[in-house]
N, C-alpha and C positions, 0 to 999 in steps of 0.2 A: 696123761703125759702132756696133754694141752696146757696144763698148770706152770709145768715146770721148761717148756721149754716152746717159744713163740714163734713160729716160720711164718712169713710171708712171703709171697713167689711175685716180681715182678720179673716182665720180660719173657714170658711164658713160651714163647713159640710161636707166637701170632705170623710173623714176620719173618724176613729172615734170619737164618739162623748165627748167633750169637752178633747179630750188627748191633755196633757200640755197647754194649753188652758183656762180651766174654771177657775170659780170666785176660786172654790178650789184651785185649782193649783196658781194660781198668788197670793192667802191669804198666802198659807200656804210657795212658796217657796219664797216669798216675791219679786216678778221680774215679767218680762214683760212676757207673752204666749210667747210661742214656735213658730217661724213663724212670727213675727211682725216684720216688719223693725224697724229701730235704727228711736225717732223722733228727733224735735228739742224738747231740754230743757222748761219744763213746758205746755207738748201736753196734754190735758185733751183725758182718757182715759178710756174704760169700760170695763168688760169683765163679762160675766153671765154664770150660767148652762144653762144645757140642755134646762129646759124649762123656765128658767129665771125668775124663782124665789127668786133667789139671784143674789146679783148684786154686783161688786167693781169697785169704781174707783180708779186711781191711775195717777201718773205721775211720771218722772223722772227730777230733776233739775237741774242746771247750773255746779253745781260741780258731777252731775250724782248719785246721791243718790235716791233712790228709796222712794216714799211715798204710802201711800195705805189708803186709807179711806174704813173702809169694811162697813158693813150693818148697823150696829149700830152708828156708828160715823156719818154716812149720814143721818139716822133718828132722831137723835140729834140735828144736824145742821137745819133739816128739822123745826123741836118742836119748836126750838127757833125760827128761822126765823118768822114761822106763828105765834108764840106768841110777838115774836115783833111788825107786822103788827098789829095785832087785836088790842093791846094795842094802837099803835100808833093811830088806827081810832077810838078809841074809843067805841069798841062792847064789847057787850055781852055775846059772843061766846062762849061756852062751847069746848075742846079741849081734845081726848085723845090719846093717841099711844098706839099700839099691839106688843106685841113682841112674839118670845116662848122662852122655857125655856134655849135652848144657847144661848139665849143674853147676852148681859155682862153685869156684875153683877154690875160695877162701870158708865154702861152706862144708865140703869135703876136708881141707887140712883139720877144719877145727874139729871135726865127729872124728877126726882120726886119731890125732894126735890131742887133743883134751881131752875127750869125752872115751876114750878107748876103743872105739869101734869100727870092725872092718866095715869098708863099703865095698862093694861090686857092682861097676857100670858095667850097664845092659846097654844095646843100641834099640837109638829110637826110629819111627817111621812106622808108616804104613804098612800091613799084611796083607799081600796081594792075593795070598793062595789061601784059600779056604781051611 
């Protein structure tokens, strides 16, 4: 598998946990974690919280502009892909996605009302009780 598919882990844990780093940090200041070498243009890239519940990818391109796919745009991509399959094979398949309620707002119309498929928001937070 090594052939076909290259991970490198910076940001291991050394430190604290996800500082400059997490999916946070890389959403909100729109750039690459803290500690990552410079790649080459269009390096597919990931970065998660702490316990990686949330996830973004992103890359940087040829003129060096920064892109960012966060949670919702990946779930979206996810919706279609697999509703384009199913249609292709011609199934049956019933199909829904979950969000909570900081989804985007314009990222739920479009899985609803393009792409055909129900969503159901869950509430987020922390589980206090075992």
């Amino acid at each position: 598998m090594n052939k076909s598919l290259n991970i490198e882990v910076f940001n291991k844990g050394d430190g604290k946990i996800n500082h400059e780093c997490g999916a946070d940090h890389v959403k909100v200041g729109q750039k690459v974690p803290t500690g990552m070498p410079e790649t080459e243009p269009n390096t597919r890239c990931v970065s998660v919280d702490g316990d990686a519940d949330r996830v973004v990818y992103f890359f940087t391109d040829e003129k060096g502009v920064f892109h960012l796919l966060d949670g919702d745009r990946i779930a979206t991509l996810v919706a279609d892909f697999l509703m384009d399959l199913i249609k292709r094979c011609g199934l049956e398949i019933k199909m829904g996605l979950v969000q909570t309620a900081y989804a985007n707002g314009a990222s739920t119309d479009y899985i609803v009302n393009k792409l055909k498929v129900p969503v159901a928001c869950v509430p987020t937070g922390l589980s206090t009780t075992p």
